[in-house]
N, C-alpha and C positions, 0 to 999 in steps of 0.2 A: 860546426862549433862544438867542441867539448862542454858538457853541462853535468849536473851531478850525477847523470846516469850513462854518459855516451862520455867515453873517452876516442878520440882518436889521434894516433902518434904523428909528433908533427904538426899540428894545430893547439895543442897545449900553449898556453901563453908564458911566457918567461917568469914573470911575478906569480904563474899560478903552483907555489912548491906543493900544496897538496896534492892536487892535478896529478903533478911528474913524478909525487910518491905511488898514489894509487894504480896509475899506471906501471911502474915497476913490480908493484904486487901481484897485478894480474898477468904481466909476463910472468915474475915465478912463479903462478899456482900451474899454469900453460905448460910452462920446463918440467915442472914434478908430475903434471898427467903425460907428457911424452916420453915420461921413464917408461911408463905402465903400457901404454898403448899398444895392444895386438896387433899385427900383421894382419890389413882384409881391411873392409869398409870402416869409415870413422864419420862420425855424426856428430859437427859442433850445435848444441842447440841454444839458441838468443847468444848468436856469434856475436852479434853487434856490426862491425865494419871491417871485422875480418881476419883481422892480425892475430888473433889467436891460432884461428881457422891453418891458417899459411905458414903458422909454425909449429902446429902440429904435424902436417904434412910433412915439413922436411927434416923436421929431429925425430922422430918415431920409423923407427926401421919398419919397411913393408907394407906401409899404405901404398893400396893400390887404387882407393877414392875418397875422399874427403868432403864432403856435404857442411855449409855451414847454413845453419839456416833460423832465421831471425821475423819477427811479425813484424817491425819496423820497412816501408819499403825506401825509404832515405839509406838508413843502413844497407841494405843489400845491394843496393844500388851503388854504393860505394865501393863495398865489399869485391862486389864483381870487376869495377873498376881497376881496382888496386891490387887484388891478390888473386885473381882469380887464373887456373892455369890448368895444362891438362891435367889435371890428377885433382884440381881443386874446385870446385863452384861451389853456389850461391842460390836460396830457395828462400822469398819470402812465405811464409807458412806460419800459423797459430801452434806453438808448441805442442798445447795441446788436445789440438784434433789432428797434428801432422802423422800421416801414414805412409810407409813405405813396404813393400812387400818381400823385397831382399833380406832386409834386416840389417843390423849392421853389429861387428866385432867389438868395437869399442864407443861409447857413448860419455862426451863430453859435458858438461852442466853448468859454470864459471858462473856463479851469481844470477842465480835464478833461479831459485824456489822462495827463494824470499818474495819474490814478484806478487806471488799467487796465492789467492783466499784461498787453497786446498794442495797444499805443494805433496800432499799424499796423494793424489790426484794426480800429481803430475810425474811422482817418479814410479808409479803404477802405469803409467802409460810409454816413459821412456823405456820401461825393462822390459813392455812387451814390443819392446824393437830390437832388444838384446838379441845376438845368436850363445845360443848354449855357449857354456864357459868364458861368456865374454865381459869386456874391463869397460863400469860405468863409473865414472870422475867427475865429483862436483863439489863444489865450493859454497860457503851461506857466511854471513859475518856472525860470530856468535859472542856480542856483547849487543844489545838494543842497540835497532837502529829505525824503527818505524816511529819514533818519535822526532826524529830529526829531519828522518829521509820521507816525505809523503810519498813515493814511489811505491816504500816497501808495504808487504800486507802482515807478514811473521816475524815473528821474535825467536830466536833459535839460542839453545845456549848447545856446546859439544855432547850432551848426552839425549837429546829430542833430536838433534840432527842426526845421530849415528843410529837411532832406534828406528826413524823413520824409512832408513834404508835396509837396515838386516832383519828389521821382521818381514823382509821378502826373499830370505833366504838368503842372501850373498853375505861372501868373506871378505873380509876386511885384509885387504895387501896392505896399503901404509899410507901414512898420514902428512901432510903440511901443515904447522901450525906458524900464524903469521899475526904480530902486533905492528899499528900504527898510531904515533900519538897523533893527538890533535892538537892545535893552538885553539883553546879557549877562549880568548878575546879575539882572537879573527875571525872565529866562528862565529861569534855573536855580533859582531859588527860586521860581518859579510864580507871580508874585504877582498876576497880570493873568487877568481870569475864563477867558479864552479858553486860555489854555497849561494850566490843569488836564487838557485834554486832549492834550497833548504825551506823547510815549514814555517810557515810565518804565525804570530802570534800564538808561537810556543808555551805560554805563560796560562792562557785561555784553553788551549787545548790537552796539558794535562791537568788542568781544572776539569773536563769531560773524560778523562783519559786516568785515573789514581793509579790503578796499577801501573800504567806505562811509567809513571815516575817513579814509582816501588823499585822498578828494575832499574832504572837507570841510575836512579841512587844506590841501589846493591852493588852495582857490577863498578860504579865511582871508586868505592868504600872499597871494593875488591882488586879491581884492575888501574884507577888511579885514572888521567884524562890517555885513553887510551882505548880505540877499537880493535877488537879479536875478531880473527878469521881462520877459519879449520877446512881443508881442503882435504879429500878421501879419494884412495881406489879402492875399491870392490870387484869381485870376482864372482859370477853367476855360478852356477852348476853346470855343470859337462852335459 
């Protein structure tokens, strides 16, 4: 079942149009990392169910293995089912204790440092899976979203996302920058499958929460009923 954190294609319900927006999204952050992607091993990390995984493999010229690999075992489970082929599998594994001794070329990331109380933590651990000069690619939404989403733990705006990654040394190859509105009144009244899992007694919680409202009212004032998403390649050192 598709819920506000699992997309999966083909299960999307018909009446769910945000559903079949964000999914669209994450297929093009997926297209703009397989411009990037080096030829040699490729590491999707919190694949999800897979479809990312399986279309990196066939648009990125020179994969020769494709690792997607997810803490969910529902996810991988399916993953395997669906997409899995010679050149591609499937590893449930904690991102951040996942160790591999090969290493790998290029290292995928699609919404997933927001996950985590320490996402410096986490891309400190993915680049020591990096090989020399290799392309790491990830995506974070950068207008608030831990106030809506109780999944997420960070708040990122485009300049704590881009610093979080180069003060470890990588160049910055190019950018995706991606806007979606939201319907306001469907939000708040639930009406779409996916927002039943949205944060309840919102009102209460930025009552505990004032900055989180600071921002969410800035970025209103700035960006209008609309969430921002910035997706990056990077390039390590030779």
């Amino acid at each position: 079942m598709a819920t506000i954190e699992r997309l999966i294609p083909g299960e999307i319900r018909p009446d769910d149009a945000t559903g079949q927006a964000t999914l669209q999204l994450h297929v093009e952050r997926y297209e703009f990392a397989a411009k990037y992607i080096k030829a040699g091993r490729l590491l999707d990390i919190a694949c999800g169910v897979g479809y990312g995984t399986s279309l990196l493999a066939g648009r990125a010229s020179g994969v020769v293995e494709a690792l997607g690999v997810d803490l969910d075992a529902d996810a991988v489970g399916y993953a395997g089912a669906h997409y899995a082929s010679e050149r591609t599998r499937f590893l449930q594994q904690d991102a951040m204790t996942f160790a591999d001794g090969s290493g790998f070329d290029s290292i995928v990331s699609v919404e997933t440092l927001e996950h985590v109380p320490d996402p410096g933590r986490l891309v400190h651990q993915l680049l020591g899976l990096l090989r020399p000069g290799g392309v790491f690619v990830a995506s974070v939404p950068t207008t608030p979203s831990i106030d809506v989403n109780p999944y997420h733990r960070t708040d990122f705006t485009e300049e704590s996302f881009r610093r979080l990654v180069t003060r470890n040394g990588l160049t910055e190859l190019g950018y995706l920058r991606q806007t979606q509105p939201y319907p306001l009144l469907r939000v708040l009244r639930r009406t779409e499958p996916r927002m039943q899992d949205m944060r309840r007694n919102l009102v209460a919680w930025y009552a505990r929460h004032p900055r989180a409202l600071g921002r969410r009212l800035l970025a209103t004032v700035r960006y209008g009923f609309n969430n921002r998403y910035l997706t990056v390649a990077w390039q390590s050192r030779a």
